[in-house]
Structure formats: C-alpha cells, structure tokens
C-alpha positions in Angstrom: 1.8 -1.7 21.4 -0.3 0.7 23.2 -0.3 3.2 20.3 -1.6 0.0 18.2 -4.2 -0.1 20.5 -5.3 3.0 20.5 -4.8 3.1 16.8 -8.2 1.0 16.7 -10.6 2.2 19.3 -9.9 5.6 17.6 -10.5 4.8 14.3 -13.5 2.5 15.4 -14.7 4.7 17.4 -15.5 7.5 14.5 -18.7 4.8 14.2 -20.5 4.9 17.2 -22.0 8.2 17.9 -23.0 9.3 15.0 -26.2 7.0 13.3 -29.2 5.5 14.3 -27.8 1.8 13.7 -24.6 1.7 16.0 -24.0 -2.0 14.9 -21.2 -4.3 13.9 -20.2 -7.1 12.3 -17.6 -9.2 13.7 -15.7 -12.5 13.2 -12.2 -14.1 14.5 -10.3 -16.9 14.3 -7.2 -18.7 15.0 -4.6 -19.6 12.6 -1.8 -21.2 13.2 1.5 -22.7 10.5 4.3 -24.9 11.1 7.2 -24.1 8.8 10.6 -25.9 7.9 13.5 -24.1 6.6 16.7 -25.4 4.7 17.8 -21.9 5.0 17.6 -19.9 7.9 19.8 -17.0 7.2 19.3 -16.3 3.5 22.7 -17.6 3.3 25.0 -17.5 0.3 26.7 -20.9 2.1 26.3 -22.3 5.2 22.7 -22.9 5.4 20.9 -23.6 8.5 17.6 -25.7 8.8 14.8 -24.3 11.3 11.4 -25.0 12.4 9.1 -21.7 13.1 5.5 -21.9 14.7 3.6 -19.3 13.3 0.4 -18.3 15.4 -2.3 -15.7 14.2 -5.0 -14.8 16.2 -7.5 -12.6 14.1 -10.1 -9.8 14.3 -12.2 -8.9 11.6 -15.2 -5.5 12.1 -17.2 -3.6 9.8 -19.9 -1.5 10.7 -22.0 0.4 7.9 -24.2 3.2 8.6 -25.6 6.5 6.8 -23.3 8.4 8.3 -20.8 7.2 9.6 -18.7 3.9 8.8 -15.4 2.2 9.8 -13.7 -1.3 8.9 -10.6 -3.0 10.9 -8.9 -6.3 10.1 -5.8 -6.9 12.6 -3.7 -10.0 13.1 -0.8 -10.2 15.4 1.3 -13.1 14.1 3.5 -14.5 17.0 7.1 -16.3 15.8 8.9 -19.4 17.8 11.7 -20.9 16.2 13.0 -24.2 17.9 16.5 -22.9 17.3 17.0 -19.7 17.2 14.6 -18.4 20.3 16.7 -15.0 20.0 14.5 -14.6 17.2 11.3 -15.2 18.8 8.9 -12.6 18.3 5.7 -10.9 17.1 4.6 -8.9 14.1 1.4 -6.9 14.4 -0.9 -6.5 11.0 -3.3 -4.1 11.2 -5.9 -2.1 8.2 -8.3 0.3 10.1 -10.5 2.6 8.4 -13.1 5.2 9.8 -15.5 8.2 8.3 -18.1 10.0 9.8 -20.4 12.7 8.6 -20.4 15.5 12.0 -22.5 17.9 10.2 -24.5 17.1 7.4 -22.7 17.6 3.5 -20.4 19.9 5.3 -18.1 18.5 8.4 -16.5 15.1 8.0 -14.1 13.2 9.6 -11.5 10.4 8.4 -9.4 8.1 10.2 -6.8 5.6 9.4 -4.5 3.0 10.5 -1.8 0.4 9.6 0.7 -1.4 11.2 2.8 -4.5 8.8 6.8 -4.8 8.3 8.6 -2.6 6.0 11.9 -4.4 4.2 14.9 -1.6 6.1 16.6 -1.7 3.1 15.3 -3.4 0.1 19.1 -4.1 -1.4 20.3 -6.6 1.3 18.9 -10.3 1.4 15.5 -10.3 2.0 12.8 -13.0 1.8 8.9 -12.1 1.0 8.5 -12.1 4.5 9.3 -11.9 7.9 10.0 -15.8 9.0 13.3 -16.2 7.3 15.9 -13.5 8.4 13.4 -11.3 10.4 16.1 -8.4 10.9 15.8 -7.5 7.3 12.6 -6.0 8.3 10.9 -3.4 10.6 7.5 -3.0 12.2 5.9 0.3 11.3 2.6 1.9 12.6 1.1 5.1 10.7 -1.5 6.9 12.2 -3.8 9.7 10.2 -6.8 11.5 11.5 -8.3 14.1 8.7 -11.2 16.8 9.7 -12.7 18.0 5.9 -15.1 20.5 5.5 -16.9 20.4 1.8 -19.2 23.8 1.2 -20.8 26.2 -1.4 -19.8 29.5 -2.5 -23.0 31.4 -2.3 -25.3 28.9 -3.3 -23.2 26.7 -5.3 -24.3 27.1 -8.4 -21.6 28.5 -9.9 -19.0 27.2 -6.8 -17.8 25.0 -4.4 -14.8 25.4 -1.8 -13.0 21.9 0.4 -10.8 22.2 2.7 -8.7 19.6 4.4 -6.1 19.3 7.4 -4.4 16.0 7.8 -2.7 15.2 10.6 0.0 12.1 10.7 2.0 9.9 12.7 4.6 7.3 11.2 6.7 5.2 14.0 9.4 3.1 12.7 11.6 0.9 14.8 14.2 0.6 12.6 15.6 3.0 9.9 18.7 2.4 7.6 20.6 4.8 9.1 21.0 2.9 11.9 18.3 4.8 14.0 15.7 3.3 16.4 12.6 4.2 17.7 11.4 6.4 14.8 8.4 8.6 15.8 7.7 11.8 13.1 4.8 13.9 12.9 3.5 14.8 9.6 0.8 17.7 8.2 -1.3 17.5 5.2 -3.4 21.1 4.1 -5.1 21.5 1.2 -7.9 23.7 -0.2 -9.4 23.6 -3.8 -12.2 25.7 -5.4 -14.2 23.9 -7.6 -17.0 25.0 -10.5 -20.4 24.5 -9.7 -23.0 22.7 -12.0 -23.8 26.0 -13.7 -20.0 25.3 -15.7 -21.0 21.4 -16.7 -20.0 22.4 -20.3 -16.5 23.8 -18.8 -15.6 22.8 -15.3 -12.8 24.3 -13.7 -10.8 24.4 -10.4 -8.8 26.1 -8.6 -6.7 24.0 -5.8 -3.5 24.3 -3.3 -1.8 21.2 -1.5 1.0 22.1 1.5 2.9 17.8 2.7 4.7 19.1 5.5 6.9 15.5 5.9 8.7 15.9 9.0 7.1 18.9 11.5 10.7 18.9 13.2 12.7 19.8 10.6 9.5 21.3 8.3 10.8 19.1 5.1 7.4 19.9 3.1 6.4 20.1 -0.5 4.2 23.0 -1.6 1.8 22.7 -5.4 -0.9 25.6 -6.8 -2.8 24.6 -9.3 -5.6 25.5 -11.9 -7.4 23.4 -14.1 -10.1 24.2 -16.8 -11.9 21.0 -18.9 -14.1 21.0 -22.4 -16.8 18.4 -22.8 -17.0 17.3 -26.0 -19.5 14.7 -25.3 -21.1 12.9 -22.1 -18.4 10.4 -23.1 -15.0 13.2 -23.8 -13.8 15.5 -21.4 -10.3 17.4 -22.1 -8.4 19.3 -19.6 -5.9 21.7 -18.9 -3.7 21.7 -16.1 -0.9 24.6 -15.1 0.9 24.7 -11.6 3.4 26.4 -9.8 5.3 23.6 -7.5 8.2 24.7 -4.1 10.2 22.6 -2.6 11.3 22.9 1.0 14.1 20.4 1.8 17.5 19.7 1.1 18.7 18.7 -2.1 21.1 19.2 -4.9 18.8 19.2 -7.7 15.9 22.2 -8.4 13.3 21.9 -6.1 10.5 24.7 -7.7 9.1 25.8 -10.9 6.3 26.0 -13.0 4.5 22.8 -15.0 1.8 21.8 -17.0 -0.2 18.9 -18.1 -2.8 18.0 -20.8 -4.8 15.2 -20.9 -8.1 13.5 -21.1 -10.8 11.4 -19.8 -13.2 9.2 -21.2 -16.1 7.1 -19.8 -17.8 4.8 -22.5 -19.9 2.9 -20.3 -20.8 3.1 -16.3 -18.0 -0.1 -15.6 -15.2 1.4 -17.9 -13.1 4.6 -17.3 -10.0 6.0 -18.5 -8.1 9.4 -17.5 -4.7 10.1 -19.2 -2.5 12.9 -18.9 1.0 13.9 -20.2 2.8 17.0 -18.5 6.0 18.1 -17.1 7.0 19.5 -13.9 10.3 21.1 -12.1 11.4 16.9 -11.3 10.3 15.8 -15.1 7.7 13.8 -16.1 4.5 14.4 -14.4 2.2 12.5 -16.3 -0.8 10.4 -15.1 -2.8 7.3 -16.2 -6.3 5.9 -14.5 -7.8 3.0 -16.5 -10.8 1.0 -15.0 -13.1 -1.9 -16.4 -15.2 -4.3 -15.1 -17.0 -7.0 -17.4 -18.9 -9.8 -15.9 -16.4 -11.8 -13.7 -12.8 -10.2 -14.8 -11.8 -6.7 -13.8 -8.9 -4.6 -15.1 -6.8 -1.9 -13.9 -4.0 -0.2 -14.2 -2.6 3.6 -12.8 0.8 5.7 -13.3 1.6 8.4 -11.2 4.5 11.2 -9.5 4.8 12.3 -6.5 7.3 14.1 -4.7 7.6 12.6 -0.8 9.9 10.6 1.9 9.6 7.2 2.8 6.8 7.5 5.7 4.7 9.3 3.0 5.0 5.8 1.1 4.4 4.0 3.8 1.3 5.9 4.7 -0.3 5.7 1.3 0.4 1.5 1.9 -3.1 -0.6 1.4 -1.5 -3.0 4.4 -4.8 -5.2 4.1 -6.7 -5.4 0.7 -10.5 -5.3 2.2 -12.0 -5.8 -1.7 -11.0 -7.7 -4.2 -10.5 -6.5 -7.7 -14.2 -7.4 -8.4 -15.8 -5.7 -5.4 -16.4 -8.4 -3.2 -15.7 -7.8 1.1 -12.5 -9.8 2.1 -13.4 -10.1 5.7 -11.2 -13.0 7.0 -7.9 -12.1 4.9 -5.6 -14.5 7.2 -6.9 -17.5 6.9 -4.2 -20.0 5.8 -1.6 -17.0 4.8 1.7 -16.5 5.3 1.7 -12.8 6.3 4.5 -11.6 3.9 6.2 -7.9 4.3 5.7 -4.8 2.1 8.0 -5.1 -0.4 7.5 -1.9 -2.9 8.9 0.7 -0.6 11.9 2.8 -1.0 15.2 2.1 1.7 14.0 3.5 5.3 16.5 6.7 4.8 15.9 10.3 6.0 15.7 11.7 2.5 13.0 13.4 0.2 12.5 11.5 -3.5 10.6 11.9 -6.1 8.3 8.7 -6.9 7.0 7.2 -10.1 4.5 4.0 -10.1 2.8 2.1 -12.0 0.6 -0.2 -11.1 -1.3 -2.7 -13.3 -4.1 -6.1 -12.0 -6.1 -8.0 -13.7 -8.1 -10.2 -12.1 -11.0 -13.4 -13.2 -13.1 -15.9 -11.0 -14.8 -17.8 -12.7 -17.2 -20.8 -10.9 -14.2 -23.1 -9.5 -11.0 -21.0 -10.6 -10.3 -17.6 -9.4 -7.2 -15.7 -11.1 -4.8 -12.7 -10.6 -2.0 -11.2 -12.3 -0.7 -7.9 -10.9 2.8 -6.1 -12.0 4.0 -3.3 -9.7 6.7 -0.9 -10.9 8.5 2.2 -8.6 11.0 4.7 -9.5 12.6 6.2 -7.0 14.7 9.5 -7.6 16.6 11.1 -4.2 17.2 14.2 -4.3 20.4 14.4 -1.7 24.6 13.1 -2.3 25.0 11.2 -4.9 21.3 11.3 -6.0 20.8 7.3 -6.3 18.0 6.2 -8.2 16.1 3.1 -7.8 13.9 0.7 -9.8 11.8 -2.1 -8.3 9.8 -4.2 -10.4 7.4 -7.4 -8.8 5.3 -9.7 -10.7 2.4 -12.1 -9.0 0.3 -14.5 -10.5 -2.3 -16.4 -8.3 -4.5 -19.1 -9.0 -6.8 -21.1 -6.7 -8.9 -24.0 -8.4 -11.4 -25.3 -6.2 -10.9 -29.4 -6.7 -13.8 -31.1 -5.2 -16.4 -29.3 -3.0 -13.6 -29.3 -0.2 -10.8 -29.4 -1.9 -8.5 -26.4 -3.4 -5.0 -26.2 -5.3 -3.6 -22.9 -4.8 -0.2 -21.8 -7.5 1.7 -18.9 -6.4 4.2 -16.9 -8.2 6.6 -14.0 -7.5 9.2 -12.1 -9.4 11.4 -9.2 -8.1 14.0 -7.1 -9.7 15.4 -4.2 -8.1 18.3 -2.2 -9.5 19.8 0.9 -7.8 22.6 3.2 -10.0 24.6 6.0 -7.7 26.8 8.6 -9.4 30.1 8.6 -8.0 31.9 11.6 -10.5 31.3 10.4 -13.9 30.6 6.7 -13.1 27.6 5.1 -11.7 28.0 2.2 -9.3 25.5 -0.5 -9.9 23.9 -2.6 -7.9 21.1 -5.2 -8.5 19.2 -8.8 -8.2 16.6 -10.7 -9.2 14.4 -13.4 -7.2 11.4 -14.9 -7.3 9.4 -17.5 -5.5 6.9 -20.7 -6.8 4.7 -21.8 -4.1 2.2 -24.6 -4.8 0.0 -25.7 -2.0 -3.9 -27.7 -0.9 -6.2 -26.3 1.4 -9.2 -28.5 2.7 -12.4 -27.5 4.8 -12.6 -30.4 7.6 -15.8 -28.5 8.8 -17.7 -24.9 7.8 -14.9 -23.0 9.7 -12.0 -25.2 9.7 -9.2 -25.9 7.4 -6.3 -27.3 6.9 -3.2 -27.1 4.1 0.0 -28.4 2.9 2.6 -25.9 1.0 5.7 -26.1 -0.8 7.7 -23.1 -1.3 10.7 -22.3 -3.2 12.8 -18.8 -3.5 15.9 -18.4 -5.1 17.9 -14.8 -5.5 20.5 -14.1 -8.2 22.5 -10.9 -7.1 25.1 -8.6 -8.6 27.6 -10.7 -6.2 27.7 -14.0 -4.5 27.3 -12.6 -1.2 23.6 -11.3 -2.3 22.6 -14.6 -3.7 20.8 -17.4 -2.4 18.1 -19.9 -2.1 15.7 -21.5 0.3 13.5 -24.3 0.1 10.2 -24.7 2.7 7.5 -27.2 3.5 4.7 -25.9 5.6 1.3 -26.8 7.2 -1.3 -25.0 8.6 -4.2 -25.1 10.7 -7.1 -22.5 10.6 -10.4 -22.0 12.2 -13.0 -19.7 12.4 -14.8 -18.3 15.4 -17.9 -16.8 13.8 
C-alpha cells in the first residue's frame, strides 16, 4: 500500500514545478454494489450462494499545462462477503500518468503507474473479475519513471539523436509458481538517430533498444536496427527495415539473428492512417499493422504486433484505466456503476521469457441516444523454456448503452473468451482449452445530477476440455453511485 501511494504523489508530482498554471481538476465519488451469487466457487457441482458488498471510493485529477501534464484515476474497491468473511478484502485500481518538459525540446521526463488484478493463471476457473473466486487472481503494481533527452546533430538539419533510460518496478503478490511477494526491477535503454528535414524525400534512422527484464538475473533482450523510407507522394511512404536481434535468457530455441521487414504507410486524409509491414525475425513472423480512422461519430482501429518479453513486461504495457474513448473524448469518472473486472489478456504469471503476438481490433459509434463498441483482442504466446507451450487467447466484447428517457439507460454487455494452450511432450502435444462467455443486461437511472442508481443481471457459463473446468454462475446486482464534484 505505501508503494501505491507513493506511486501517485510521484507521478503527480512531475506537474507541479514546472508551468506557470500549477492547477488541477479534481472529482470523487462513492460507489457502492450489492451482488448475489448462485455460485461462489466457480464450481463444477456444489454451488454455493453468496452476497458481496462491493464499495468504491474514487479519485479522479488531471492537470494540463505547457509543460508539463499528468492524469490519475484510482479506485480501491473493498470486498465483504456475508459468508465467506475469509475472503474479505480490497483491490486497489489505479492509471497514473505524468510528463514534464525540464529543459526546453531537450530534457523530459515520463512517469507512470498501475495497480489492477492479473488472472495467476489464465487456464484454471476464473470469472471476469475478482468477486467470484478471488484467489484466481493477484494484485499487481508497476512502476516506470523515464528521463528522455531529444537533440540535434549539428543543427539538425540533416540529424537528430534520442535517447531514453527507463527504469521499472513490477510487484506481484502472487506468481504461478507458487511464489509470493514478487518485487523485480527492470531497465529500458534505447538510442535512435534519426534524419533531419533536409532527407524529407528519403528519411532514414538509425536506432538500438536494450529490455533488461529482471536486473537480478539480467534476462534482457537486445535489437539494432536501420531503416531507410521513399516518398512516393504526401500520401505513400515505403520503408525498409534490417536488424540484428540477441537474446539473453534461457531457452531451448535460437535466441539471435538477423531480420528484415518491408512495408508501408499511407495517410489519405488527416483522420485516416494506415502502416503495414511484413518481415521476419530469428522467432518468425515479425510483421506489423497500424490502421486508424475517425469519421464523424464512429472510429476504427485495429494494430498487430511481436515482441519478445516476460510477463511483467505485459503487464507494464497494460492500459489499466482507459482515460479516452475510442473517439477522443476524457473518461474522467470511469467507476461509476462498474464492476471493476480483472485483466484478462495476459500470459500465466511464470518466470519465463516468450515471444508475444497481438492483435487488437475496436470499433466504436455514439450516436445521439445509443453509444456502441465492439472490440476483439487476440495473443499468442510462444515460451521459449521446457516443453515450449504455446498459448492462444481470444476475447470478444460488445457494448451498447441506449439512453431511454432523459434519465433512463439500458446497458447490453457481451463477453466471449477462448483460450487454448498446446505443450509438446516427445512427439505429442497435450491440449488444453475452454470457452466462456458472459451476457449482462442491466438499467441505470440519474435520481439527481450526481446520483444514480442500477439493476443488473448477469450470466457466465464456461465449457472446458473437462468437467472439472466447467461451470456456470448466475448474478443479480444493484448499485448505488454518487458524485462528489
């Protein structure tokens, strides 16, 4: 807790000093949801029936200046069960951003903190979040604090040179390997020399990245890499890409070698961009997609990419707490009437370097009374150690809120997740996998300007690869939220 703490004044803190308009915006509230459970358990058979108070006190601060900026949203959500008081407990939510300019277009400084629940292991019965079965999950707090220096060679017209240092901090209290009290220190270095706008015909750069993932064992991941581009038109730009890539951790596969990609990007109008790249590296694919567009009220985007890294990497490249939507618009009271739910597209909490593909794909509409979203999130996840497992996990959610009457709104919620993870063992792979999704359908109204109140019904079911990891749950809620300012 005290390292949550000072997880915030740090980060908030990069915004006072620097700026002649040191000032915030805040807002809080209180939420507060009363839940019934047929299934406590997640249980196969023998299903137990609970009621779980769910309180939320929550903190929401941005402050925007020339220089320097930060944004926190945090919201510890306290568990009592009227059963099961072993299980009382708290989870702590946190998204805390910071950036400040030290020296002018040359020093900066960025900060960053999170703090959710991570699923331990994503293959055992788990629930979308943290009320039902709470020991599937974990709290985890990362910590990342980033000096950057950005300056030109000569006078920058025909270069420019960044450097950053990163410096991380990923606690865990649970691991799958059975470990407790996780702390690991992490290091970030990377320097890149770019062209200057003497070469806007032909851009090129020159660039090296160092992810040292666990400073006591020095588990790190080393990439050099040079790129040259042709613009065939302000819309057209083609690159090249070659790099030399070095593993250093353990593993039973190659862990260096050379690579290459080729790709391009095109930019047809100021709200539509697309980059796409196909290449191959020492761990295979290394291709890349960025697509963005915006038109009116519906945005659209979608982005595939490979990285090599451990699981505290994953967690610290987590968006914990969206604070835009899709469309651009500030999120500033995020908790109101939710069900905090756990991060559910990470790999299992085990000491061992992977390589990672995503892809990621939203679209998203609000219209006058109806606001939309369908977002599909996909991860492959390669290990690199044993019996090097590999892991697919595949989620689906649609949202759609349709405001009734002025005070009135219908909210429909669904979920689908399939995960699947093949081991070799010889010449056979052992198989294991599941399905499950969740339909929640629920009304929310506004008894004043800051207070609501709501009614949800929830159900999840889970079909596994054995009875044991199958089951379903049925839950009626109500909640209770008001606004402070």
């Amino acid at each position: 807790m005290r390292a949550l703490v000072f997880a915030v004044l740090v980060v908030a803190g990069f915004a006072g000093p620097v700026g002649a308009e040191p000032r915030w915006t805040t807002s809080g509230g209180f939420s507060s949801r009363l839940f019934y459970t047929d299934n406590l358990f997640l249980s196969p058979r023998n299903e137990q029936s609970e009621a779980i108070l769910q309180l939320t006190p929550f903190l929401s601060a941005d402050r925007r200046g020339a220089r320097a900026s930060a944004r926190v949203r945090y919201g510890p959500s306290i568990r009592l069960y009227a059963d099961e008081s072993s299980l009382n407990g708290v989870d702590h939510v946190l998204q805390a951003n910071g950036d400040v300019e030290i020296v002018k277009n040359i020093f900066f400084l960025r900060g960053s903190a999170t703090a959710n629940q991570a699923l331990i292991n994503p293959g055992r019965r788990a629930a979308f979040d943290t009320l039902t079965d709470p020991d599937a999950s974990t709290q985890f707090l990362t910590l990342n604090l980033t000096p950057s220096l950005r300056f030109p060679l000569g006078t920058g017209r025909y270069a420019q040179m960044s450097v950053d240092t990163g410096f991380s901090y990923v606690f865990t209290e649970d691991t799958a390997d059975g470990r407790e009290d996780q702390g690991v220190r992490s290091r970030q270095v990377s320097a890149r020399v770019q062209s200057g706008p003497y070469f806007t015909r032909m851009p090129w750069s020159i660039g090296y990245r160092n992810d040292i993932f666990n400073t006591d064992d020095n588990d790190s991941f080393g990439r050099w890499d040079g790129r040259v581009s042709y613009r065939f038109s302000p819309r057209y730009l083609g690159y090249l890409n070659l790099s030399y890539a070095e593993g250093d951790y353990a593993s039973t596969r190659d862990n260096s070698g050379v690579g290459w990609q080729v790709g391009f990007t095109w930019t047809p109008t100021p709200r539509t961009s697309l980059t796409a790249g196909y290449g191959q590296a020492f761990f295979g694919d290394d291709s890349f997609l960025d697509l963005r567009h915006r038109h009116k009220r519906t945005a659209w985007q979608a982005r595939y990419s490979v990285s090599v890294q451990d699981f505290r990497q994953s967690l610290l490249e987590q968006e914990v707490i969206p604070l835009e939507d899709d469309l651009g618009n500030p999120i500033l009271n995020p908790f109101t009437g939710e069900a905090l739910t756990v991060i559910q597209n990470t790999p299992v909490l085990v000491d061992q370097v992977f390589v990672r593909q995503r892809f990621t794909t939203s679209v998203s509409t609000d219209w006058a009374r109806t606001r939309a979203r369908l977002q599909l999130d996909v991860a492959w996840d390669e290990y690199q150690q044993g019996d090097n497992p590999e892991t697919t996990s595949s989620q689906l959610v649609f949202d759609l809120n349709r405001r009734l009457t002025p005070k009135t709104s219908g909210n429909l919620q669904l979920r689908y997740w399939d995960w699947r993870r093949d081991a070799r063992d010889g010449d056979l792979f052992n198989t294991s996998d599941f399905d499950q999704y969740r339909v929640s359908i629920g009304l929310s109204h506004r008894l004043g300007q800051r207070t609501s109140v709501g009614l949800n019904l929830e159900r999840t079911e889970r079909n596994g690869d054995t009875d044991l990891n199958s089951y379903d749950e049925n839950r009626v809620s109500a909640f209770l939220s008001m606004q402070l300012r």
